[in-house]
C-alpha positions as CSV (number, residue, x, y, z in Angstrom):
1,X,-13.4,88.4,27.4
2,X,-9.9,86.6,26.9
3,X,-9.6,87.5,23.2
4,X,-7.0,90.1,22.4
5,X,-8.7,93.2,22.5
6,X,-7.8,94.3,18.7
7,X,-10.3,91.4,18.0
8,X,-12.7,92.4,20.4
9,X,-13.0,95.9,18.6
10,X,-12.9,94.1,15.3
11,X,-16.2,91.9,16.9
12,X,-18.0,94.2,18.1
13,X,-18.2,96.3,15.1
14,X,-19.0,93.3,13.2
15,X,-22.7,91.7,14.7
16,X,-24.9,90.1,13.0
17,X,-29.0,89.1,14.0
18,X,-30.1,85.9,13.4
19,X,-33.3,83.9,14.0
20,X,-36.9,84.9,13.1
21,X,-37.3,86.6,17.0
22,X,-34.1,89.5,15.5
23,X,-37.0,90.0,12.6
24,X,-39.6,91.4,15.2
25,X,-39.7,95.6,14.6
26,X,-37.4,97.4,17.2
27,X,-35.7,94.4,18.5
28,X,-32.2,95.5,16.8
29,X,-32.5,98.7,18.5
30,X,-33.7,97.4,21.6
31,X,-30.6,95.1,21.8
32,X,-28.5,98.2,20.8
33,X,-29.7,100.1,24.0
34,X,-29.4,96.9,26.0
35,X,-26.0,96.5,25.0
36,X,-24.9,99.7,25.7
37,X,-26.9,100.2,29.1
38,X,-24.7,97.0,29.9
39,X,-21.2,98.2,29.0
40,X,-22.2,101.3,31.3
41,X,-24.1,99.7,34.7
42,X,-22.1,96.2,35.2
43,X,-19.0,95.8,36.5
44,X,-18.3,92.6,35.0
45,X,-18.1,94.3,31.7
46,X,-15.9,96.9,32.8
47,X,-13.2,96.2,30.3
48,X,-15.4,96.8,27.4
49,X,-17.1,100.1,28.3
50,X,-14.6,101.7,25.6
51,X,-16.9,99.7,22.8
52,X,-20.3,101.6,24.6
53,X,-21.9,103.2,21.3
54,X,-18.8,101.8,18.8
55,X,-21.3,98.8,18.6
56,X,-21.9,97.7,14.8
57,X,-24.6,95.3,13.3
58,X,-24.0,94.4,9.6
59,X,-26.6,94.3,7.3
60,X,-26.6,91.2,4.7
61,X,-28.6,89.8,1.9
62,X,-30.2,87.2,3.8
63,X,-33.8,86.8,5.7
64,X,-32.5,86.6,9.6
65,X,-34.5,83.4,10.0
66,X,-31.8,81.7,7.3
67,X,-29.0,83.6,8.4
68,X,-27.5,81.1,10.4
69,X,-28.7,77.4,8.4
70,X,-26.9,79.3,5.6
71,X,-23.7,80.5,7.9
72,X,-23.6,76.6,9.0
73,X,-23.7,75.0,5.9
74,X,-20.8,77.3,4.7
75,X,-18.7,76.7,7.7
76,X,-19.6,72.7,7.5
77,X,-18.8,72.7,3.7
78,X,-15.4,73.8,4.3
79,X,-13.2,70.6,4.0
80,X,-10.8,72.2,7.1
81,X,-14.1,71.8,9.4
82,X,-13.4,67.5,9.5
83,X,-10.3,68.4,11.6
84,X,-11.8,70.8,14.1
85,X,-15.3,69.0,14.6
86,X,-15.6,67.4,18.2
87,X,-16.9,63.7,18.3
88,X,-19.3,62.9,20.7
89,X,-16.9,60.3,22.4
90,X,-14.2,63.1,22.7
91,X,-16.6,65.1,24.6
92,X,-17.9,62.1,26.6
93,X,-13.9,61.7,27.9
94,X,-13.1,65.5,28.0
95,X,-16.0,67.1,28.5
96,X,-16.3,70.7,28.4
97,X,-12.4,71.0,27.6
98,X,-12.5,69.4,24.2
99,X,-14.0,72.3,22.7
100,X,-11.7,74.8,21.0
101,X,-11.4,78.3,21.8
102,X,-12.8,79.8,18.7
103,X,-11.3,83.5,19.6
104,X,-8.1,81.6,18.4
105,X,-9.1,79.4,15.5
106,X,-8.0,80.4,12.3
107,X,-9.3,79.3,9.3
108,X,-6.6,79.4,7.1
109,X,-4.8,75.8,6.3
110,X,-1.7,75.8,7.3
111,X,1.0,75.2,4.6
């Protein structure tokens, strides 16, 4: 919940199942109503109830059991990854705080 809420909107229209379990008939929907029985009991998602029924899940060309080998072997292709990968020592000394905040990462390389 600290992204900039124009991102938020952006993410929330823009979801995506993966794993063979999201294959299983009515789980989408099931999610769906979960999601929005959420955004109108809890209080800790008070900020969000605007998004209650705005919720979108994308359809793509892929089985959901590949979806996301094929979404990380994209993102680990990408030559811009090498700089933003965490090392196992870096997290040994930082811990939790060496990884990013991926609601700010762009992609884009810098100029």
């Amino acid at each position: 919940m600290s992204c900039n809420s124009d991102i938020t909107v952006a993410l929330s229209q823009n979801l995506i199942l993966t794993g063979g379990t999201s294959m299983v008939p009515g789980c989408r929907l099931r999610i769906e109503n979960e999601l929005d029985w959420l955004l109108e009991n809890e209080p800790h998602f008070k900020k969000l109830k605007g998004l209650q029924g705005k919720l979108v899940f994308q359809k793509h060309p892929f089985f959901n059991n590949y979806l996301s080998w094929i979404g990380g072997s994209v993102f680990g292709y990408l030559e811009i990854m090498n700089e933003k990968f965490v090392t196992l020592q870096t997290f040994k000394e930082m811990g939790l705080k060496s990884i990013p905040n991926w609601s700010h990462f762009n992609i884009a390389k810098e100029n």
